[in-house]
C-alpha positions as CSV (number, residue, x, y, z in Angstrom):
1,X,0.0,0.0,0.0
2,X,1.1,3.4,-1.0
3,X,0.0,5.7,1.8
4,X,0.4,9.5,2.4
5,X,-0.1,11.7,5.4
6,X,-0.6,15.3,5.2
7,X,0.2,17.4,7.9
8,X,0.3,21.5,8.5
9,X,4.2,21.2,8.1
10,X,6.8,18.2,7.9
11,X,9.1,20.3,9.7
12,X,6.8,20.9,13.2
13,X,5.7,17.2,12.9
14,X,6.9,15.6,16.6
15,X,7.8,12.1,17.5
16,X,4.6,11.7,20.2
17,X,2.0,12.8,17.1
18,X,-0.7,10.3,16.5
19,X,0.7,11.3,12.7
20,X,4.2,9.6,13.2
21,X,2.8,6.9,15.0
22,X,0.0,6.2,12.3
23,X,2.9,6.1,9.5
24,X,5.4,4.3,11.5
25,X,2.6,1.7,12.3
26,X,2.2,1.4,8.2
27,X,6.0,1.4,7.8
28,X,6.4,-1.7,10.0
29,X,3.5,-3.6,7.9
30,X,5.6,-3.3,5.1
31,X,4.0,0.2,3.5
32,X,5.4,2.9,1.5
33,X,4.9,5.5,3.7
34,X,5.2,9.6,2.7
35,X,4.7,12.4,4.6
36,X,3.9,15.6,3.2
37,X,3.1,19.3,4.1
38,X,0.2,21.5,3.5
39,X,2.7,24.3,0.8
40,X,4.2,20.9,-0.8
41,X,1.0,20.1,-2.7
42,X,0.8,21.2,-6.3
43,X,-1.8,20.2,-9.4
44,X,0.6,20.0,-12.1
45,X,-0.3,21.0,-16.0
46,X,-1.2,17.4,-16.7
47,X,-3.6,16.8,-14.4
48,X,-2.0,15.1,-11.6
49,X,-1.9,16.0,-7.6
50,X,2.0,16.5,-7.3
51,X,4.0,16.9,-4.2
52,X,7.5,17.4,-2.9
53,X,6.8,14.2,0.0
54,X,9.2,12.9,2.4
55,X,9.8,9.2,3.2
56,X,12.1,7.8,5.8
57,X,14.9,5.1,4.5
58,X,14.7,1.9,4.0
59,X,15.5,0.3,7.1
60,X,13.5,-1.2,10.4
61,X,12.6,1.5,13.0
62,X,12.4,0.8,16.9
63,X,11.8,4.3,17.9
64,X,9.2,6.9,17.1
65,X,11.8,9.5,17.5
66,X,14.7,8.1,14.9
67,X,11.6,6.8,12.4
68,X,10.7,11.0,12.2
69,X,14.6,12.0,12.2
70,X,15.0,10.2,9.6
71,X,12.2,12.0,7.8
72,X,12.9,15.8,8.7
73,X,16.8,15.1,7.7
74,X,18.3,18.0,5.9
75,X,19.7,14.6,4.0
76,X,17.2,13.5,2.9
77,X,15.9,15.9,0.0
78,X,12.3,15.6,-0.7
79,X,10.9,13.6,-4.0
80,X,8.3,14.9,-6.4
81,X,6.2,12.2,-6.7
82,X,2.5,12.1,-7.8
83,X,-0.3,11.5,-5.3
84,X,-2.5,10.0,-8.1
85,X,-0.8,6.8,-7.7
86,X,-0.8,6.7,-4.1
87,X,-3.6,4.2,-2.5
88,X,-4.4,6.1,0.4
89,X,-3.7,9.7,1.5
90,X,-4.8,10.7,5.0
91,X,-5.5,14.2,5.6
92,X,-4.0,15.2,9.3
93,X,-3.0,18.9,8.9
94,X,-5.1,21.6,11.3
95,X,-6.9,23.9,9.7
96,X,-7.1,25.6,12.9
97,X,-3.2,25.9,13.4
98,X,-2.7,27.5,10.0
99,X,-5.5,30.4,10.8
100,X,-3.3,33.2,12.0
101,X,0.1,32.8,10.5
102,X,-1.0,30.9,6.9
103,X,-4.6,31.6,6.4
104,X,-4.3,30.9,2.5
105,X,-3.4,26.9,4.2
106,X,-6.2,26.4,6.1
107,X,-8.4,25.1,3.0
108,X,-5.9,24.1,1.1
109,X,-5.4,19.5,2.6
110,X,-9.0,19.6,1.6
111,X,-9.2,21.2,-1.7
112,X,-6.0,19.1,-2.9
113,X,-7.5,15.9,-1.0
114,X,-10.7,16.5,-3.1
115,X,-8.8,16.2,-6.1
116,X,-6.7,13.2,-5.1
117,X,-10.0,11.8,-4.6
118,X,-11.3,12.6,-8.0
119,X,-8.1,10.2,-9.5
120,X,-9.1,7.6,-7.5
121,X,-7.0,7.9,-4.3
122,X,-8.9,7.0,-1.2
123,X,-8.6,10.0,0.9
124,X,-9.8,10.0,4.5
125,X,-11.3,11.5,6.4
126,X,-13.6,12.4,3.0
127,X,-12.6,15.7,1.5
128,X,-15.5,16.6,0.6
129,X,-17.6,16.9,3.6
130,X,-14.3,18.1,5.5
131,X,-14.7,21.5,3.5
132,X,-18.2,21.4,6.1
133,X,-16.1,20.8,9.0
134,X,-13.7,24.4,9.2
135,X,-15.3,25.4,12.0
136,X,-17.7,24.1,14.8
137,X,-20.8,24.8,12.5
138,X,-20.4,21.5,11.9
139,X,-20.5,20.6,15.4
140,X,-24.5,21.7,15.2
141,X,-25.6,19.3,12.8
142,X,-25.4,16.8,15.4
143,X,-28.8,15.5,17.1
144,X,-29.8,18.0,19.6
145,X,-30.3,15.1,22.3
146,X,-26.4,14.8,22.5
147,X,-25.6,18.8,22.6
148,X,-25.2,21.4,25.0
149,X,-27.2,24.1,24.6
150,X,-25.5,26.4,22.6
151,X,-25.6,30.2,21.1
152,X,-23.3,31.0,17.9
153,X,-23.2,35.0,17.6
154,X,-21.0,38.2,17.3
155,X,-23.6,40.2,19.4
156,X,-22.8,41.0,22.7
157,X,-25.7,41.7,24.6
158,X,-27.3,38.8,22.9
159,X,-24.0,37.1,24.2
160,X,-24.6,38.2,27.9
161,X,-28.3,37.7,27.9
162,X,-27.4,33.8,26.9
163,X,-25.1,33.7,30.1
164,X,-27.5,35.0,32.0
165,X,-30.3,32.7,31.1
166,X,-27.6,29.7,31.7
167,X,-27.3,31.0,35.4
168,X,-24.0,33.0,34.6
169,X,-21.9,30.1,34.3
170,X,-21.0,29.6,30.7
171,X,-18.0,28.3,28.4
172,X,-16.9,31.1,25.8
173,X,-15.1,30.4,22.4
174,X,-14.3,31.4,19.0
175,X,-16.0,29.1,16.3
176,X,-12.9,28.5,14.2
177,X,-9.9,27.4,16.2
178,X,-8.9,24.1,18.1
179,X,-6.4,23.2,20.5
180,X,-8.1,25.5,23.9
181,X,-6.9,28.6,22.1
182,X,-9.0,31.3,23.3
183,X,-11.6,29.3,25.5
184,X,-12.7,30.9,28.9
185,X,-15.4,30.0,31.6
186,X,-17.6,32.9,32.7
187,X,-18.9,32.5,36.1
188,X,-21.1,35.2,37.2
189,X,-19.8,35.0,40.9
190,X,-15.9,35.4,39.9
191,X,-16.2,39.1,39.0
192,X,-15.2,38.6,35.2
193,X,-15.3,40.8,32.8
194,X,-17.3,39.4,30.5
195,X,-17.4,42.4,28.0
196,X,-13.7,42.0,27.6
197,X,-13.5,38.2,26.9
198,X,-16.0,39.0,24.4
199,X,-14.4,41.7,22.8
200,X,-11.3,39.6,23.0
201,X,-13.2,36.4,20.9
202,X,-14.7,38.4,18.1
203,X,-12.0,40.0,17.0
204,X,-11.4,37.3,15.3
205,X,-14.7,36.3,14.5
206,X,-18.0,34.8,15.9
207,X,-17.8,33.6,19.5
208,X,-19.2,30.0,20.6
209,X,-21.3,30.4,24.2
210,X,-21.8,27.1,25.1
211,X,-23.8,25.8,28.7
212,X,-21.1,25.1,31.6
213,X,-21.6,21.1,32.7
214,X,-20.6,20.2,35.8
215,X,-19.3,16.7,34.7
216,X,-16.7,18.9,32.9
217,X,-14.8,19.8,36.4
218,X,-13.5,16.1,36.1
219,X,-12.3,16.7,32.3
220,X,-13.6,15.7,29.3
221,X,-12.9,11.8,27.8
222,X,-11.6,11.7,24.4
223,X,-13.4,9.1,22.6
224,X,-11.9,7.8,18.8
225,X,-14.5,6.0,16.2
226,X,-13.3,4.7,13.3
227,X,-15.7,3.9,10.5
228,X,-18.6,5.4,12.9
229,X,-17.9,2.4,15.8
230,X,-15.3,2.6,19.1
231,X,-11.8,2.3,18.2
232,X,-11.7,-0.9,20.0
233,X,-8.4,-3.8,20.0
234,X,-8.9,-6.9,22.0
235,X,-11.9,-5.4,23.9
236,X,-10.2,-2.4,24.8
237,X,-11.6,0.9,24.0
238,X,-9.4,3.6,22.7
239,X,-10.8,6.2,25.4
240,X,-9.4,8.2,27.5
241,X,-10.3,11.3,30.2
242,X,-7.9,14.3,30.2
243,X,-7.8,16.2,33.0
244,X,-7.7,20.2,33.6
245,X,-4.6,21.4,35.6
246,X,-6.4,23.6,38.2
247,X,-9.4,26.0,37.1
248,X,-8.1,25.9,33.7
249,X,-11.0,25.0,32.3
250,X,-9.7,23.1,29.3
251,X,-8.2,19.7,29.4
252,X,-6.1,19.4,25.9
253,X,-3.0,17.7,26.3
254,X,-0.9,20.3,25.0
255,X,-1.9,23.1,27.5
256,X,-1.2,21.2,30.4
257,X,-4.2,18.7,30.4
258,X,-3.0,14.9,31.5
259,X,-4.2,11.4,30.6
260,X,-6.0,8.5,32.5
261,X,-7.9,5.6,32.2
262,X,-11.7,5.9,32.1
263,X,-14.4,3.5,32.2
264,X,-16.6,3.6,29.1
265,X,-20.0,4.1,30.2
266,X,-23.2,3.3,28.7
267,X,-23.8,7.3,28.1
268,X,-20.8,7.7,26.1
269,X,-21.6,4.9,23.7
270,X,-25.4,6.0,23.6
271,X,-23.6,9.4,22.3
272,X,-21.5,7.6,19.4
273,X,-24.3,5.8,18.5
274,X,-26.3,9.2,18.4
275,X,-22.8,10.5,15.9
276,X,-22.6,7.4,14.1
277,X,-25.0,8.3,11.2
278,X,-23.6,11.8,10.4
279,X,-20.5,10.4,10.8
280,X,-21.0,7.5,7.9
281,X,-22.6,9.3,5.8
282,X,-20.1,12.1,5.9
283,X,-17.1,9.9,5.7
284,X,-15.4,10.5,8.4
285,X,-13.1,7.9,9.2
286,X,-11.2,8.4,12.2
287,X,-12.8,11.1,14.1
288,X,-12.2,11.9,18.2
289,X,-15.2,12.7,20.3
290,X,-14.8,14.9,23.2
291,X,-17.5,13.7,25.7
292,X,-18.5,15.3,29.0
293,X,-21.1,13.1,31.2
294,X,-24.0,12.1,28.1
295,X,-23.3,15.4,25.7
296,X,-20.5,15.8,22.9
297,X,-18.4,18.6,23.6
298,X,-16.6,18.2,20.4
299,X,-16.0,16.2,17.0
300,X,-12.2,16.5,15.8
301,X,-12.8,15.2,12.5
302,X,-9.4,16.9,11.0
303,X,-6.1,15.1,13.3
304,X,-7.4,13.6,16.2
305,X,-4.9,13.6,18.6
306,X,-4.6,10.7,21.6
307,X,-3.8,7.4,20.1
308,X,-0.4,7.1,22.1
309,X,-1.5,8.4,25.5
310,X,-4.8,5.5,24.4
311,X,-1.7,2.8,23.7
312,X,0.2,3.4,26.5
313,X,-2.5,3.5,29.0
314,X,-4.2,0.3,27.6
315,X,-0.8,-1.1,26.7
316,X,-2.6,-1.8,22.9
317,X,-1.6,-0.9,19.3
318,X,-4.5,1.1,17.9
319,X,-2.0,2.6,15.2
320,X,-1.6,-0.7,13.5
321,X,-5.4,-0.9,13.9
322,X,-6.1,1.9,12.3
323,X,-3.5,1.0,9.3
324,X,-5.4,-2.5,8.8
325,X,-8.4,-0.6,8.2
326,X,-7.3,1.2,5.6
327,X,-5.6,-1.6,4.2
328,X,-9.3,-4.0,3.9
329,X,-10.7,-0.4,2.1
330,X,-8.0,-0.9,-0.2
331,X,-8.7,-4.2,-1.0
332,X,-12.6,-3.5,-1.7
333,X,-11.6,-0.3,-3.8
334,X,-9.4,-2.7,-5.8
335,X,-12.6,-5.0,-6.3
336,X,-15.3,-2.1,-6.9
337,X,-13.2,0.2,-8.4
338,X,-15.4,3.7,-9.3
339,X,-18.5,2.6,-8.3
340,X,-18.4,2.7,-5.2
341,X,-17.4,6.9,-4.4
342,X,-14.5,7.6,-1.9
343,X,-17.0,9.0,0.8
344,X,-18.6,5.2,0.9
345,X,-14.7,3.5,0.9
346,X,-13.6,6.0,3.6
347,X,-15.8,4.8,6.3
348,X,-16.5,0.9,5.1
C-alpha cells in the first residue's frame, strides 16, 4: 500500500504525534509511507496532484523519534512524486493551526484531497464533507439530544443575555480554532469581565457560548470512532479522560491537560451511537469525540490527537489498527473500483 499523510508542516511534525505513530505503524506492515506538508502540494499541468513528500529510508525503525529524524533530515531531500498513484492519502494537517500565521493553508489539505480523490486515491477523512467541517458549525448538525445548549453569535448583549439565562456560568469560544486557544469559563460569581473576553473572541470572529456542565470539572474523555464504531483492540476501547490542571478550564494535552484511564459508560456509547449516522454518511473515518457526562463537547474530524497516551495507558496498538483498516478499504476499492465513491470506501 502506497500511503500518504498530510500534515500543516513536515518540519513541526513531533515524535509523540498520532501522525508519526500512524505512519510508523504502516512502515512496519511493510507500507510505502510519505509524509507531506500543507505548501508541498501542487496540481501539475497534466492533471496530476504532485508533491514534494518525504519518506524515511529503507530500514527497520524501533523508535518513534529516529523513524521521524530520519524523515525531517536536511539529508534527505524531498521527492516529487505524484499522489495519483498513491492508494491512500490521510489528511492530518489543522486547519485551525494555520489560521493566523497561513490563512491561504487552512483550506488548502481539503481542496487538494478532493482532487486526489477525484483520480481515485482514497482519501480520508472524505474531502469533501471536511470543507463542512472548518469550524464548529459542523458541530450543530449533530442530534440536539447529544448537545449542550448552545448560542453562535457576534452580538454582545445577545451574548450576555445567553449567560445570564444559563445562570451566569458559561464556556466562551471562537468558532474556528482548536487546540483550547481562546476558551474561557464565565462565572457570574468570579467578578469577570465578561465584555472583555467577548471583545477579546470576536476579534477574530464569531464567538461559541456554550452551557457550563458540571461533569466537565473532572475533564472531558476523548473518545476515537473509526468507520462510525469505538476504536476498539482486544476489547479495549481507545478512550481516555484528560484532566484540567487547576481552574483551567480546558483539558487538551498540550496546555497542560493529563491522561487517564476511564471506564466507558453506557452514556458515552449512547452518544456515538447518536454521531454514528452523520459520521458514515459524511465519511469520516477516524474522528475523536470529546465527551462530557451524556453530551459531545466536540467532534475532531481533521487530526485527532490521543492514540499514544490510548496505547500506552491500555498497553494496545491502535496505530496498527487503524493502518489495517485502511488496508481491507484498499482491498474492496481494488474490487469495486469507481463505483463505489470515496466518501462510501472512507468509512467501510
Amino acid at each position: 500500500m502506497k500511503l500518504g499523510f498530510v500534515v500543516n508542516d513536515v518540519a513541526t511534525e513531533q515524535s509523540g504525534y498520532s501522525t508519526t505513530r500512524l505512519a510508523l505503524a504502516a512502515k512496519k506492515r511493510g507500507h510505502e509511507v510519505w509524509m507531506i506538508g500543507v505548501s508541498d502540494l501542487a496540481h501539475s499541468p497534466s492533471g496530476d496532484v504532485v508533491a514534494r513528500a518525504r519518506s524515511p529510508l529503507d530500514k527497520a525503525y524501533r523508535s518513534l523519534k529516529s523513524f521521524l529524524d530520519d524523515i525531517q533530515s536536511r539529508e534527505t531531500e524531498p521527492t516529487r512524486i505524484s499522489l495519483n498513484d498513491f492508494d491512500v492519502l490521510m489528511l492530518r494537517n489543522d486547519p485551525a493551526a494555520d489560521a493566523i500565521d497561513r490563512p491561504w493553508a487552512q483550506a488548502s489539505g481539503v481542496l487538494f484531497g478532493q482532487l486526489a480523490a477525484a483520480s481515485g486515491v482514497i482519501v480520508v477523512n472524505d474531502p469533501v464533507h471536511l470543507a463542512d467541517a472548518i469550524n464548529k458549525t459542523y458541530f450543530q448538525h449533530f442530534p440536539e439530544e447529544v448537545r449542550p445548549r448552545t448560542l453562535i453569535s457576534r452580538i454582545g448583549d445577545d451574548i450576555k443575555d445567553f449567560v445570564s439565562e444559563l445562570g451566569g456560568r458559561a464556556v466562551l469560544k471562537p468558532l474556528q480554532g482548536s487546540g483550547g486557544q481562546s476558551v474561557f469559563l464565565v462565572d457570574g460569581k468570579k467578578g469577570q469581565n465578561l465584555n472583555q473576553i467577548i471583545e477579546t473572541i470576536t476579534r477574530d470572529g464569531y464567538v461559541v457560548t456554550q452551557e457550563y456542565l458540571k461533569e466537565a470539572e473532572k475533564g472531558d474523555v476523548r473518545f476515537f470512532v473509526m468507520n462510525g464504531m469505538p476504536l476498539a483492540v482486544n476489547g479495549r476501547i481507545a478512550a481516555f479522560r484528560r484532566i484540567n490542571e487547576g481552574d483551567d478550564v480546558r483539558s487538551n494535552m498540550h496546555v497542560g491537560g493529563t491522561a487517564e484511564k476511564v471506564k466507558v459508560t453506557p452514556e458515552m456509547l449512547d452518544v456515538v451511537r447518536m454521531a454514528r449516522p452523520k459520521l458514515i454518511r459524511d465519511g469520516m473515518f477516524l474522528v475523536g469525540l470529546d465527551i462530557v457526562g451524556d453530551k459531545l463537547m466536540e467532534a475532531n474530524v481533521f487530526s485527532p490527537g490521543g492514540l499514544g497516551s490510548a496505547s500506552i495507558l491500555y498497553e494496545v496498538d491502535f496505530a496498527t489498527a487503524v493502518v489495517e483498516a485502511l488496508e481491507q478499504k484498499v482491498l474492496v476499492a481494488a474490487n469495486y473500483g469507481p463505483s463505489l465513491p470515496n466518501v462510501a470506501v472512507a468509512t467501510m
